[in-house]
N, C-alpha and C positions, 0 to 999 in steps of 0.2 A: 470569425473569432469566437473560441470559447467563452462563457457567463461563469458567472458565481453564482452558485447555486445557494440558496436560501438554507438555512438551517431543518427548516422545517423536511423542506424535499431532499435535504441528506439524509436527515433520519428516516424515513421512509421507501430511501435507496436501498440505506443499508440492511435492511430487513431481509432481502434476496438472499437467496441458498447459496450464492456465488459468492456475495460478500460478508460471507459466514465470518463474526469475531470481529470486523470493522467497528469503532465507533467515532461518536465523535469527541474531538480533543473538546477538554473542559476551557483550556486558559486562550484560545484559538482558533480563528476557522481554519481547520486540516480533521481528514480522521486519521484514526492511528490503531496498530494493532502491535502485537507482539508474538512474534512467531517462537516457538520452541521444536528445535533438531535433536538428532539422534546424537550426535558431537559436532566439534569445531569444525569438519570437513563436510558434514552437510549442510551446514549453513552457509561458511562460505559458497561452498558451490551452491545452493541455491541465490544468495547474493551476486554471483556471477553472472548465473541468466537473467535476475530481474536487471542488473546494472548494463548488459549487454540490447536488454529490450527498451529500457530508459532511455540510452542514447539512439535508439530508433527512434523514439518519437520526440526525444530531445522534451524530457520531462524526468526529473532526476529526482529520484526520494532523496527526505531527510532518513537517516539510518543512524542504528548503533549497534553494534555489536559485540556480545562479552562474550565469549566461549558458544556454547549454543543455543543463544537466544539474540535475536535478532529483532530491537523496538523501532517501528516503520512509524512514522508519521511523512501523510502528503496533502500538499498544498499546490494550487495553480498560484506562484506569485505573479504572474503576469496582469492577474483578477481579483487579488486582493482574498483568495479563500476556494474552498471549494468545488471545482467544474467537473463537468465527464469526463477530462483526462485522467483525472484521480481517478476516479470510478474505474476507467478502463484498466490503469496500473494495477489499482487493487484485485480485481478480477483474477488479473494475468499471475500477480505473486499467491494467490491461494490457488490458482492451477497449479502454477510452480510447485507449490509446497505437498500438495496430495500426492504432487507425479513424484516428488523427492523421497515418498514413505511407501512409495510398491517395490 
């Protein structure tokens, strides 16, 4: 079973070159970023592959999406806050995103 990860050891997660732009949420244990797209069709489609990778590990972001900005916040609710599954999520949506601007 995954843990909750202390605050202290997300912030120092998130320091990684991978998890470029992560932070952590003020009002909540989750972090959160905000991704911005070229327009509406990149973002959706990159929301496609992370919601398609999600349901693999059956770990689903909170999202929102206006035109081409895309605000991510993730939480393990199973733990009450943040685990390595986030961790890993997050990784995989800024691969997504770099592979989405070549």
């Amino acid at each position: 079973m995954t843990a909750k990860m202390s605050r202290d050891k997300i912030a120092e997660a998130i320091k990684d070159k991978n998890l470029q732009g992560w932070a952590l949420a003020k009002e909540r244990d989750a972090i959160q970023k905000t991704f911005r797209f070229q327009d509406f069709n990149a973002a959706f489609a990159w929301m496609t592959r992370a919601a398609l990778l999600a349901e693999k590990m059956n770990h689903h972001p909170e999202w929102q999406n206006v035109y081409r900005e895309v605000e991510v916040a993730l939480a393990s609710h199973d733990v009450g806050g943040v685990s390595d599954r986030d961790l890993k999520m997050a990784r995989a949506m800024n691969r997504f995103f770099e592979e989405s601007r070549q």
